[in-house]
C-alpha positions in Angstrom: 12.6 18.6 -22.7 13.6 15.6 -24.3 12.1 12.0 -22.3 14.2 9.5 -21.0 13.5 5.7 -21.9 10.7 5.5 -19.5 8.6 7.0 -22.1 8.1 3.7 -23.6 6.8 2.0 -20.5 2.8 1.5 -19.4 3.4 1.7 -15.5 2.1 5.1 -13.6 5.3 5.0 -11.8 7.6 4.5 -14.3 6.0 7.5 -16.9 5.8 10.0 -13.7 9.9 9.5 -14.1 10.2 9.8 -17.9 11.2 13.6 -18.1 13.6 13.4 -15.2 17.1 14.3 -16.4 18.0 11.1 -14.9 19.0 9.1 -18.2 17.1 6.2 -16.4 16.2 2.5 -17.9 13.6 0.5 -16.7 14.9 -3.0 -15.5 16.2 -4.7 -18.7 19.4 -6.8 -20.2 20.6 -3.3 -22.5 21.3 -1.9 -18.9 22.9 -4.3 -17.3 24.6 -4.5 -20.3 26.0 -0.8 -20.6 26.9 -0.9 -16.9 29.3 -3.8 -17.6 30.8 -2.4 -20.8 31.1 0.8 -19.0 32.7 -0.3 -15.7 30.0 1.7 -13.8 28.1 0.6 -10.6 24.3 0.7 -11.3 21.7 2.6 -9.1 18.5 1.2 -8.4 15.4 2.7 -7.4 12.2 1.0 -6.3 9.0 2.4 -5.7 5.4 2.6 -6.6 3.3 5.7 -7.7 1.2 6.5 -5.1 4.3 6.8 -2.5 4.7 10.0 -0.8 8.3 9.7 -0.1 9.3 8.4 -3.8 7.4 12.2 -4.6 9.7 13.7 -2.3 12.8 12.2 -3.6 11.8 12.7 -6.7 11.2 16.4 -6.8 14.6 17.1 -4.2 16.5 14.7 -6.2 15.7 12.9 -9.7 14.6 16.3 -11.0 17.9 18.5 -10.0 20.0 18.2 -12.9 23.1 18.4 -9.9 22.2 15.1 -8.8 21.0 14.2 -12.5 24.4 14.7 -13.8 26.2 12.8 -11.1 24.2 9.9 -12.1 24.4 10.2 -15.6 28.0 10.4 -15.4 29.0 7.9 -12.4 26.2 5.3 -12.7 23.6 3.4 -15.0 20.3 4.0 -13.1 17.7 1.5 -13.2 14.0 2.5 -12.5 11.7 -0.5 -11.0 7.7 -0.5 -10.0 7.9 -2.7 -7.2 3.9 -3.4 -8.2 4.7 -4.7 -11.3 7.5 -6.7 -10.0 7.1 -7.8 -6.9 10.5 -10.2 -7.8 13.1 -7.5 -7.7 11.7 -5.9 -4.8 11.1 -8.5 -2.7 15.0 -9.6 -3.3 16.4 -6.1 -2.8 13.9 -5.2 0.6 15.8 -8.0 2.0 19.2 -6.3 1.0 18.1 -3.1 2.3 16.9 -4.7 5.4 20.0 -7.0 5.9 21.5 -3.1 5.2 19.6 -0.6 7.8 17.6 -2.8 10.0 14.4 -1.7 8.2 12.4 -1.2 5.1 10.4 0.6 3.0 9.8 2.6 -0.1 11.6 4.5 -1.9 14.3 1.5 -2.0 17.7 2.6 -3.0 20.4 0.2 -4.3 23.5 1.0 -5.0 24.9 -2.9 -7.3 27.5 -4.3 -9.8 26.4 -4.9 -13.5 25.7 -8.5 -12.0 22.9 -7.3 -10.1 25.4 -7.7 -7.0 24.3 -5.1 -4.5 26.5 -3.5 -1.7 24.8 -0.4 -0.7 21.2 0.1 -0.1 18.7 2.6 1.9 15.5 4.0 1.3 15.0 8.2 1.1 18.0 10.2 1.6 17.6 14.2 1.2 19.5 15.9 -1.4 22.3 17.0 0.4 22.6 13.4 1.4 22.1 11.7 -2.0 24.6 14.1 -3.0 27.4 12.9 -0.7 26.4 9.5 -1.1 26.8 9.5 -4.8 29.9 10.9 -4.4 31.3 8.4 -1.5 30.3 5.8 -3.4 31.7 6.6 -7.0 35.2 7.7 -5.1 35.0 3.4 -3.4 34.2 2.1 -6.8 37.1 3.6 -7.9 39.2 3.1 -5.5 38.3 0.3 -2.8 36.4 -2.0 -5.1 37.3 -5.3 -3.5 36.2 -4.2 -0.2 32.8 -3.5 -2.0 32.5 -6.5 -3.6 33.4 -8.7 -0.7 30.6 -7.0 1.4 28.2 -7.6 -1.8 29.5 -11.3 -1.9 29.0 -11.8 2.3 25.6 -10.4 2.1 24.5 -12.7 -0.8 25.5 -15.7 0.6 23.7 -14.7 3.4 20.3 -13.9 2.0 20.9 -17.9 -0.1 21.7 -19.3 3.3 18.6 -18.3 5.3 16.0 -21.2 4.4 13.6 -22.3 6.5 14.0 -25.3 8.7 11.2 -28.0 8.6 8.8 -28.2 11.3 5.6 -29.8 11.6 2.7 -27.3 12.5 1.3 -27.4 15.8 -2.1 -26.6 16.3 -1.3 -24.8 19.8 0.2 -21.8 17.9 -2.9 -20.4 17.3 -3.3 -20.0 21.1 0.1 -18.8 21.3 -0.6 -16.2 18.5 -3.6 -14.7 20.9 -1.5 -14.3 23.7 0.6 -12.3 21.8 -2.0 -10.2 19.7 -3.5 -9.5 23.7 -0.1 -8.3 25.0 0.7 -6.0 22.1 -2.8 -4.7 21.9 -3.7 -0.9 22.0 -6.1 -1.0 24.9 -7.3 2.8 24.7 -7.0 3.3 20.9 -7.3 0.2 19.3 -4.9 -1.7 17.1 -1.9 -3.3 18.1 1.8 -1.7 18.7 2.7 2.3 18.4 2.4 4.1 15.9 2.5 3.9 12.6 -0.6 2.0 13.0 -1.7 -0.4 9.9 -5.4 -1.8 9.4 -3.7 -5.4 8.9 -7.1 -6.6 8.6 -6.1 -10.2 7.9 -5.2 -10.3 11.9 -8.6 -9.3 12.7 -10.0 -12.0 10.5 -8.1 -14.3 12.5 -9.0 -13.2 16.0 -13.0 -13.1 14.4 -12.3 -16.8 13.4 -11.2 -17.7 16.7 -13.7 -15.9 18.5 -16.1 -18.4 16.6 -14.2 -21.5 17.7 -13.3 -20.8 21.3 -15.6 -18.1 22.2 -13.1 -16.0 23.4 -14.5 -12.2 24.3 -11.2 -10.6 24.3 -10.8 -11.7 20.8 -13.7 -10.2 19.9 -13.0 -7.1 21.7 -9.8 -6.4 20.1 -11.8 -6.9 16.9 -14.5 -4.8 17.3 -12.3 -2.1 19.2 -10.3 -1.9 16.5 -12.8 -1.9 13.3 -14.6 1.2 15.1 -11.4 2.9 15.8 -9.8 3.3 12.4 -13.9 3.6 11.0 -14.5 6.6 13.5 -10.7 7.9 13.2 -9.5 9.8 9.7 -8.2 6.3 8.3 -11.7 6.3 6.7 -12.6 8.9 4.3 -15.5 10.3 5.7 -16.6 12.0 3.0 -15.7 9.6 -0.5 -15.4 6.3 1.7 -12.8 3.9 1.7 -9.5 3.7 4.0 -6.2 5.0 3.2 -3.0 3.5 3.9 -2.3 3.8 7.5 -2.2 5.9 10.2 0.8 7.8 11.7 -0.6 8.5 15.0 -2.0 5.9 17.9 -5.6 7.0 17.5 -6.0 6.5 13.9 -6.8 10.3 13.5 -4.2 11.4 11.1 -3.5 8.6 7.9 -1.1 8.4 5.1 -3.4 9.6 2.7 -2.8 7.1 -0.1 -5.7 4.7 -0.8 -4.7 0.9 -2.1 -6.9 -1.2 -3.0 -6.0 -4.3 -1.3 -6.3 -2.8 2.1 -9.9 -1.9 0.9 -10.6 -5.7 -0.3 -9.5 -7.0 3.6 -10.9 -5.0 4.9 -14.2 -5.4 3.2 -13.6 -9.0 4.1 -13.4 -7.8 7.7 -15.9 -5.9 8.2 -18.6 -8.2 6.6 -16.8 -10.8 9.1 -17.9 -9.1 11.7 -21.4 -8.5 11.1 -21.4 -11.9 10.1 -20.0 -12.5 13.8 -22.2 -9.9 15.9 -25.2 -9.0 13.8 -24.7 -5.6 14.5 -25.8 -3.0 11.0 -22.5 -0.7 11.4 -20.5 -2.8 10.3 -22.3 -4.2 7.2 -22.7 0.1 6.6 -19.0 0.6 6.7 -18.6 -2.5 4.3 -21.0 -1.2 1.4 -19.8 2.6 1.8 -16.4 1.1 1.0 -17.5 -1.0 -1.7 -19.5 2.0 -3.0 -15.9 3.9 -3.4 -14.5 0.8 -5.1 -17.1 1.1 -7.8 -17.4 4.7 -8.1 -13.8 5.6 -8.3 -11.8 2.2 -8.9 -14.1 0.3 -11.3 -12.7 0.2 -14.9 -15.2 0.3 -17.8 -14.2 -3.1 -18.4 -14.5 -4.4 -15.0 -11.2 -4.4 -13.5 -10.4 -2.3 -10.3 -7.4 0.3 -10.2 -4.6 -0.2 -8.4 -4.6 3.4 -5.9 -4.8 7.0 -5.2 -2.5 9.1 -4.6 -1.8 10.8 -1.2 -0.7 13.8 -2.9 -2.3 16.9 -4.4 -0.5 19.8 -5.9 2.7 18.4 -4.3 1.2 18.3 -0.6 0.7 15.5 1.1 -3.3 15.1 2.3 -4.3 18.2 0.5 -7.0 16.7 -1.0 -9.0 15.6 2.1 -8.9 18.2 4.0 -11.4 20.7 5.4 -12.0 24.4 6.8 -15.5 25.1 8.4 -16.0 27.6 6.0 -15.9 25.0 2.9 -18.5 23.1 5.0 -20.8 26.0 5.3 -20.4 26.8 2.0 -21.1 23.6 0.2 -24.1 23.1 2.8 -25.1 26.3 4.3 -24.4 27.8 7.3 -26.8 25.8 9.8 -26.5 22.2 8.1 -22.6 23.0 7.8 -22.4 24.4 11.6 -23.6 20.6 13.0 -21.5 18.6 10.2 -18.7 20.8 11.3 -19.2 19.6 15.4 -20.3 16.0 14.2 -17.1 15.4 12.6 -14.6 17.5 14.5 -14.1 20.3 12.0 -13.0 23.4 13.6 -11.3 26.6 12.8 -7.8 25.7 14.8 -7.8 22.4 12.8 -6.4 18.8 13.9 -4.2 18.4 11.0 -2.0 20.9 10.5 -4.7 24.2 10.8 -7.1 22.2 8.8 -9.2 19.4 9.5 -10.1 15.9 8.7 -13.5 15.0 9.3 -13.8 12.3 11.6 -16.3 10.9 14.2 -13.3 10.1 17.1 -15.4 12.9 19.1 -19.4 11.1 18.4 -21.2 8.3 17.3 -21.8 7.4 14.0 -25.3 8.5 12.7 -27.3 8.0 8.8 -28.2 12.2 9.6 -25.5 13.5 7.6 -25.7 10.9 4.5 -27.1 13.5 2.3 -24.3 15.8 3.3 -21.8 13.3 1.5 -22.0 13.8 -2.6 -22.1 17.4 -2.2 -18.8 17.4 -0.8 -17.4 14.5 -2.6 -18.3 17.1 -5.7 -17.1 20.3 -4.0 -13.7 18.6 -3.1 -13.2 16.9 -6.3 -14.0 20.5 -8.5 -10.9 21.9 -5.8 -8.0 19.6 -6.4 -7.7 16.2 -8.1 -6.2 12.7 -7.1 -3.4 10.9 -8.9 -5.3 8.0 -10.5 -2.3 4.3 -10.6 -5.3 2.7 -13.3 -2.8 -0.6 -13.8 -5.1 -2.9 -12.8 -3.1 -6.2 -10.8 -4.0 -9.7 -10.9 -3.0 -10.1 -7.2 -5.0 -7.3 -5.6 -8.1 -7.9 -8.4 -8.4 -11.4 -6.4 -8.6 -10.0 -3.3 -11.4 -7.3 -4.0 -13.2 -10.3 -6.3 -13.0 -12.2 -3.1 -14.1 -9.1 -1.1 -17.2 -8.6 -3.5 -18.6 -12.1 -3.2 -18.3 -12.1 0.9 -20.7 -8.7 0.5 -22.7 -10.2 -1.4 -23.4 -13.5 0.4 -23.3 -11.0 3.6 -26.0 -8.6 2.3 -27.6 -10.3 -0.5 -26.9 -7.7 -3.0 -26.4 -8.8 -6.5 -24.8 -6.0 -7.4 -21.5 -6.7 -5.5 -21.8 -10.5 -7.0 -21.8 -8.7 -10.6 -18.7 -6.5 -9.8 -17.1 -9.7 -8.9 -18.0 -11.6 -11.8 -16.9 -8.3 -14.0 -13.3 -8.0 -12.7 -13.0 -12.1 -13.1 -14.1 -11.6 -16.5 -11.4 -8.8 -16.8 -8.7 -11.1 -16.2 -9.9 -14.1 -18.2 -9.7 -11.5 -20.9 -6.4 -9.8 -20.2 -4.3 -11.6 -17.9 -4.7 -15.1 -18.5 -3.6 -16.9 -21.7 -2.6 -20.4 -22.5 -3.8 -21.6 -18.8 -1.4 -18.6 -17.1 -1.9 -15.3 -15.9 0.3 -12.5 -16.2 1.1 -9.8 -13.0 -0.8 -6.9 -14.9 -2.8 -4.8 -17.7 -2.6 -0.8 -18.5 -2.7 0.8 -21.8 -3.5 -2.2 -23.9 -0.4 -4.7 -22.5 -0.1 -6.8 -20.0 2.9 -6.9 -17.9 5.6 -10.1 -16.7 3.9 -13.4 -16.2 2.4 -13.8 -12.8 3.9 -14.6 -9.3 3.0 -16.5 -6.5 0.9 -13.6 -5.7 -1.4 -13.6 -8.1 -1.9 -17.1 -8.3 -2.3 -17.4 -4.5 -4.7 -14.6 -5.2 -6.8 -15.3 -8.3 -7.5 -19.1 -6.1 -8.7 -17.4 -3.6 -10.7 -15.5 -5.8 -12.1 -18.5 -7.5 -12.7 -20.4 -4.0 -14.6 -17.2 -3.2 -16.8 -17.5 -6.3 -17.7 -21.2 -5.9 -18.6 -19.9 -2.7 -21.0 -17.2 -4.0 -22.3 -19.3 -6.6 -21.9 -22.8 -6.0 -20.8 -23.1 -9.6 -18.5 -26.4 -9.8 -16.4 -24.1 -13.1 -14.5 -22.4 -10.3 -13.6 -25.6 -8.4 -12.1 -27.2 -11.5 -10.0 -23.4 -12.5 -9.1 -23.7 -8.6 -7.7 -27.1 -9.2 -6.3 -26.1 -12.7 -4.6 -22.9 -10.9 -3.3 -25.3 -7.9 -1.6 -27.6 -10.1 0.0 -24.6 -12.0 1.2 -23.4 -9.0 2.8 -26.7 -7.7 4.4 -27.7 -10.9 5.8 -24.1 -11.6 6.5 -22.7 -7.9 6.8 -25.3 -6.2 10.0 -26.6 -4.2 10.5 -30.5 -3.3 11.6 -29.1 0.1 7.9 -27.8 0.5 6.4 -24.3 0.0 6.4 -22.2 -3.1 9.0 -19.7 -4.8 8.0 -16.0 -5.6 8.8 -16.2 -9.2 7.7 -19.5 -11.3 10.3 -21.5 -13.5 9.6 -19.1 -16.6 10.6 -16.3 -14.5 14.1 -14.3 -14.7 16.7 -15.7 -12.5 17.6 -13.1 -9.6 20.5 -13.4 -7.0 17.8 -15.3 -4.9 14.8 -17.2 -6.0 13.0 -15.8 -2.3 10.2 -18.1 -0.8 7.7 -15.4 1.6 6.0 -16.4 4.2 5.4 -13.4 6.3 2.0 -11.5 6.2 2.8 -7.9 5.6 0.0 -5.5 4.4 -0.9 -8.0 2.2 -1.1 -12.1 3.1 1.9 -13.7 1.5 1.5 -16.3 -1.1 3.0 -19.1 0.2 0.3 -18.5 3.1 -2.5 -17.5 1.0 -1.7 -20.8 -0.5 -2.0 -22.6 2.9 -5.9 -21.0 3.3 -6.9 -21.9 -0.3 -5.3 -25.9 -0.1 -6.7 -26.3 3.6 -10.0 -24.9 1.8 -9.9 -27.1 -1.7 -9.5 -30.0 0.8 -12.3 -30.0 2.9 -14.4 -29.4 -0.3 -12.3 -32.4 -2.7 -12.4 -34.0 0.7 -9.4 -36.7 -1.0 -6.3 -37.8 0.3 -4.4 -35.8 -2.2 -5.8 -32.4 -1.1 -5.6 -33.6 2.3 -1.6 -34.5 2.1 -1.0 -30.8 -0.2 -2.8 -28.7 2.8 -0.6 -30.8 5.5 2.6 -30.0 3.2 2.0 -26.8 3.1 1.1 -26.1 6.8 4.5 -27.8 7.7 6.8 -25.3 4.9 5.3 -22.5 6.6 5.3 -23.7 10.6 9.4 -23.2 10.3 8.8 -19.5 10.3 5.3 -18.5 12.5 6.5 -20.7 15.4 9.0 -17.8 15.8 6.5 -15.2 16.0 3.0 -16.9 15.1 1.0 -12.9 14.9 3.2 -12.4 11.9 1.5 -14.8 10.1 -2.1 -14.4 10.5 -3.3 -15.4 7.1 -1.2 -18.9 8.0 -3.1 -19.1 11.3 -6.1 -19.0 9.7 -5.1 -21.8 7.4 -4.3 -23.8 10.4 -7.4 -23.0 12.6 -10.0 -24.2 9.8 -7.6 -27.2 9.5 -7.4 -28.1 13.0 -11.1 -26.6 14.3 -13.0 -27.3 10.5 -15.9 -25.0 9.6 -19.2 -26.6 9.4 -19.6 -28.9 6.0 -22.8 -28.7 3.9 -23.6 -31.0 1.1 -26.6 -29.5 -1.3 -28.7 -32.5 -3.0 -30.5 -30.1 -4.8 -33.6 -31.7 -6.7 -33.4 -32.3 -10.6 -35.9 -29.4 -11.4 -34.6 -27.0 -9.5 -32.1 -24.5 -10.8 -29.0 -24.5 -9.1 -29.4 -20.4 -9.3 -31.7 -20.6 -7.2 -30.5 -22.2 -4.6 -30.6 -20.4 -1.1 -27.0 -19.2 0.3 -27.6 -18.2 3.7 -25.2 -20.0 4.7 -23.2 -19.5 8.3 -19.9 -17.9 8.5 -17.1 -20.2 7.2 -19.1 -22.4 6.2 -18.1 -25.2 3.6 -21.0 -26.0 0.9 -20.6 -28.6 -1.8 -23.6 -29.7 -4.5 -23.7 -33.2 -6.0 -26.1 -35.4 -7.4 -28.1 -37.3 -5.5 -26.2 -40.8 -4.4 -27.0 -43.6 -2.6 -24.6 -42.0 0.6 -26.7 -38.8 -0.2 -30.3 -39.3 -1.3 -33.2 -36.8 -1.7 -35.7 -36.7 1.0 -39.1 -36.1 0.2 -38.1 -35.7 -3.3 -37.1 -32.4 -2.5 -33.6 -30.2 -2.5 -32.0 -31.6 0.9 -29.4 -30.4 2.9 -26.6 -32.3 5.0 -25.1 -30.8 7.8 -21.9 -32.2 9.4 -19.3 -30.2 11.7 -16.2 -32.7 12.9 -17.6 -36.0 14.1 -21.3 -35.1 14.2 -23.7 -35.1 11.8 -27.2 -33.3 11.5 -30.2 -35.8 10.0 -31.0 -34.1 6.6 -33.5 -31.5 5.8 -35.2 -29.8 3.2 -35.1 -26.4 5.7 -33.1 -23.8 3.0 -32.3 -21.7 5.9 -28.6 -22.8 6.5 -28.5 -19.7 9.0 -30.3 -22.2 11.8 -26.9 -23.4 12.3 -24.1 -22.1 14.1 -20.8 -22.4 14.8 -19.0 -24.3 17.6 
C-alpha cells in the first residue's frame, strides 16, 4: 500500500492517517494551493490521537476506499492535530460551534481554498459522510453563491464578537460560588449531568476560597468531589492516574483516554487539599498519580508524553478492564476473592460484562498495595496502550508546575528533580533564540509557540521560583512576560492565540474561557497577579489590573466558566500571605527551609536597611494585607495561617 503525504509528518495523529486511501495533506500552502487551481472545496479534519471517535471515523470512513474515492475526486483533504496547532482548531471549533450548537473532536470542515468554511460537524457515520460528500459536491457545483454567502455571514460574525471592556469586580468571585453551589452534584459529586469532567482548576478555586472566607460548602464540594472521581473508575485503580472523563453521574464508567494535563491539575488539586485539610488520602492519591507520570510518561530525556490511548485492539476501554478470574489468577484464589469484593469486581460486570475496579462500594485502604504491580504486569503482557510520545510545551508546564507543588507538599526531592528534568527538556528543545516552540517528537520541534505555552511555561517558572527560591526563574518569568506582551499582546488588552510570527487565519481568536485546560489569556491573569505581588512595582501592579479588566468582559456573563480567572482575581483582591527571606550570608540558600503555607508568596533579598538581620541570623518577615508579623528567625513558615 502506497503512504499518503502524512508519511513525512512527526505527529502520532497525523502518521496513524498515512496509509488511508484518503490522498490527505497535512495543513500547508501546496494544498491550499491545488484546491484553488483545481476549483475544489477542501475538507478538513481535526483531531488528536488518542480520540475515540476520530478511531471510529477513521476505521468506518478514511479507510473505505468508497468514501476515499469521493474525496480524492471531489475535494483536497487537509489533515490537522489540533495538539500541535491549537490555531486552526481553536478558529474552526468556533465554526463548528457557530454550525451545530456544540463541539468536539473529530471536527469536520467542509471550506473554500481561502480557508473560507461553510459546512462543519464533528463524527458523522458512513452512510452519513457518504451523503454529505455527495450533497455538498452537488452545492459546490451548483449553488455556490449561496455557499459562499453563508461562509462570508459566518466570518464576519466570528471577527465581530470582541469582548467589551469591563472593569473586574471583586464580587464575582461570590457570584461564581453561588453558581458552582446550584449546579453541584449533591449525591455524586461534581457539578452538572453527565458527561462529567475533573475540571480540577474549579476545585482549586473553591479550595482557595475556602481559605479566604471559610466557607464549608466550598470545601465540601471540594472534597466530595476529589473522593468521588478517586473512588469511582476515573482513577485507574490498578496503573494510577485519571482518564479523561466520565460518561456517567457517579464517575464509575470514564472515557478511557489518559492526558496529561488533567493529571498535572489535578496533581495540583489534590496536594491543594491536603494542603487545606491535612488529611494523608489525598497526598496518597497525589503521589500514586505522579508515580504513573514517571513510570509511563517520563521520556529518557525528561520530557512527559502527551496521552494514552482509550483504545486497545479497536475497543474502547479494553485495556482496563477486569474478570474475577484474571484477578484470581494473577493473585490466587483467596487474595483475588477479597480484591475482587474490595473493588467491585464481579462476574455480571459493571461495564459491559466486565469490570472496572473501583472503590465506589468501600473505603480506600494501603491492604491491597502489593496487589498493584502484579496486575499492572498481567494487564500490560494482555493488550497494550497507544503511546502520543510528542511531548508539548503547554502541558509540560502544567505537570512541571504540578511536580514542584508535590514536592513543596511532601518534601520529596524526587518530584523537584522530575520538574527540573522536563524544564531542562524544553530549554533544550523547545526554546531557541528567547522563544519556544508548541512541540518536540522524533528529533523536530513543531510551529513556534502560542499563548498556551507561554502562559504555561510562566507558570511553570513561577512554580519553580516557588520550589526553589532561585531568583533565575523570576528573571525567565519576566523575560517570558515581556515576550508575551510584545508578541500577543493587543492595545485593546488581553492576548491573541497566535503571536505576530504566526500564520494569519480567518481570525486572530483571543480565549478566555477555561475549558479542560485554563486558557491563556487567564493563565496569564494568575501568573501577572503572581509576578506582582513578588516585583511588588507599579508596572506589574498596572499589567495584572489590565489583564483582570480584558478578561472581566467575558466571566461577568458566567463567572464558573472561568475559574482559572477567578483565581487570578481572588489572590488579587484577598492577597496570600507575603514572606520576605533575609537569609544570612553563610548560609546556603539551598538550604533554606520551605514549609511554607498554602499560597503563600516568598521573596529572598539581601539584607537592607527596611529589612535587616536579626540576631545575625537568617530572618523571616511576615506580612498578609495591612498587618505585619515582627520578624523571626523561627524557619517553620507553617506557624502561619491563612485568613
Amino acid at each position: 500500500m502506497l503512504s499518503n503525504r502524512l508519511q513525512y509528518e512527526t505527529s502520532p495523529y497525523l502518521l496513524q492517517h498515512k496509509d488511508n486511501p484518503v490522498d490527505w495533506y497535512p495543513w500547508c500552502k501546496e494544498a491550499f494551493e491545488r484546491a484553488k487551481a483545481e476549483d475544489k472545496p477542501i475538507f478538513l479534519s481535526i483531531g488528536y490521537s488518542t480520540c475515540h471517535w476520530c478511531h471510529v471515523l477513521a476505521h468506518e470512513s478514511f479507510e473505505d476506499r468508497e468514501i476515499a474515492e469521493l474525496l480524492n475526486r471531489h475535494f483536497i483533504s487537509i489533515k490537522v492535530d489540533k495538539e500541535e496547532r491549537p490555531d486552526i482548531d481553536s478558529v474552526y471549533m468556533a465554526v463548528c460551534q457557530a454550525f451545530t450548537g456544540s463541539g468536539g473532536w473529530p471536527t469536520s470542515i467542509f471550506m473554500t481554498a481561502e480557508q473560507m468554511p461553510f459546512f462543519a460537524g464533528t463524527y458523522f457515520p458512513k452512510a452519513t459522510m457518504r451523503q454529505l460528500l455527495l450533497t455538498i459536491y452537488e452545492q459546490w457545483e451548483h449553488n455556490r453563491k449561496a455557499l459562499l454567502k453563508q461562509s462570508d455571514d459566518l466570518v464576519k460574525h466570528l471577527r465581530s464578537t470582541a469582548p467589551a471592556f469591563e472593569n473586574y469586580d471583586a464580587e464575582w468571585t461570590h457570584s461564581a460560588v453561588k453558581l458552582y453551589k446550584r449546579i453541584y452534584d449533591r449525591n455524586y459529586g461534581g457539578f452538572g449531568r453527565a458527561p462529567k469532567f475533573p475540571t480540577p482548576h474549579n476545585l482549586l478555586f473553591l479550595l482557595s476560597y475556602y481559605q479566604r472566607y471559610q466557607d464549608a460548602e466550598c470545601l465540601r464540594m471540594a472534597e466530595h468531589t476529589l473522593l468521588q472521581m478517586y473512588r469511582g473508575g476515573l482513577f485507574d485503580h490498578i496503573g494510577f492516574g485519571f482518564c479523561r472523563y466520565s460518561t456517567d453521574k457517579q464517575f464509575l464508567v470514564p472515557h478511557f483516554e489518559k492526558m496529561l494535563y488533567d493529571n498535572a491539575l489535578l496533581i495540583l488539586a489534590y496536594c491543594k487539599a491536603y494542603a487545606v485539610t491535612k488529611k494523608p488520602l489525598y497526598l496518597e492519591i497525589a503521589e500514586k498519580t505522579a508515580s504513573y507520570i514517571l513510570r509511563e510518561m517520563t521520556s529518557p530525556e525528561g520530557g512527559f508524553y502527551s496521552a494514552q490511548d482509550a483504545d486497545s485492539e479497536g475497543e474502547e476501554g479494553k485495556f482496563y478492564l477486569f474478570t474475577p478470574d484474571e484477578i484470581k489468577k494473577v493473585l490466587g484464589s483467596e487474595k483475588g476473592g477479597a480484591f475482587n469484593r474490595h473493588f467491585d469486581i464481579s462476574e455480571e460486570g459493571n461495564f459491559e460484562g466486565k469490570n472496572i475496579p473501583n472503590l465506589l462500594k468501600s473505603a480506600p485502604t494501603e491492604e491491597f498495595d502489593p496487589c498493584f504491580a502484579p496486575l499492572r504486569k498481567y494487564r500490560r503482557q494482555r493488550y497494550s496502550l497507544h503511546l502520543d510520545d510528542k511531548i508539548l510545551t503547554a502541558w509540560n508546564s502544567l505537570m512541571i508546575a504540578a511536580m514542584c507543588e508535590l514536592y513543596l507538599t511532601s518534601g520529596k526531592g524526587m518530584y523537584l528533580d522530575a520538574a527540573k528534568g522536563a524544564d531542562a527538556f524544553i530549554q533544550n528543545h523547545l526554546w531557541e533564540n528567547g522563544a519556544l516552540f508548541v512541540s518536540y517528537r522524533d528529533g523536530k520541534h513543531g510551529t513556534h509557540g502560542f499563548l498556551d505555552d507561554y502562559a504555561g511555561y510562566i507558570f511553570a517558572q513561577l512554580a519553580l521560583y516557588k520550589a526553589t527560591l532561585n531568583n533565575e526563574y523570576i528573571k525567565r518569568t519576566e523575560h517570558l512576560c515581556n515576550k508575551v506582551k510584545e508578541d500577543f499582546g493587543d492595545n485593546t488588552g488581553g492576548f491573541y492565540l497566535y503571536g505576530q510570527s504566526g500564520e494569519e487565519l480567518i481570525v486572530r481568536p483571543k480565549e478566555t474561557y477555561d475549558g479542560a485546560i485554563p486558557s491563556g489569556n487567564s493563565l496569564m491573569a494568575y501568573n501577572l497577579v503572581r509576578l506582582a505581588q513578588l516585583k511588588e512595582d507599579e508596572k506589574s501592579q498596572t499589567a495584572a489590573e489590565r489583564q483582570l479588566d480584558f478578561v472581566a468582559a467575558e466571566a461577568a456573563q458566567y463567572p464558573p466558566g472561568y475559574a482559572m480567572y477567578l483565581s487570578a482575581l481572588l489572590e488579587f483582591t484577598e492577597p496570600p500571605i507575603k514572606i520576605t527571606i533575609v537569609p544570612d550570608p553563610k548560609t546556603d540558600r539551598q538550604a533554606l527551609p520551605l514549609t511554607l503555607p498554602p499560597d503563600a508568596v516568598a521573596t529572598v533579598q539581601e539584607p537592607t536597611e527596611e529589612y535587616p538581620l536579626k540576631n545575625e541570623a537568617t530572618t523571616y518577615y511576615v506580612c498578609q494585607g495591612h498587618r505585619c508579623l515582627p520578624p523571626t528567625n523561627r524557619p517553620d513558615m507553617g506557624s502561619y495561617e491563612q485568613k
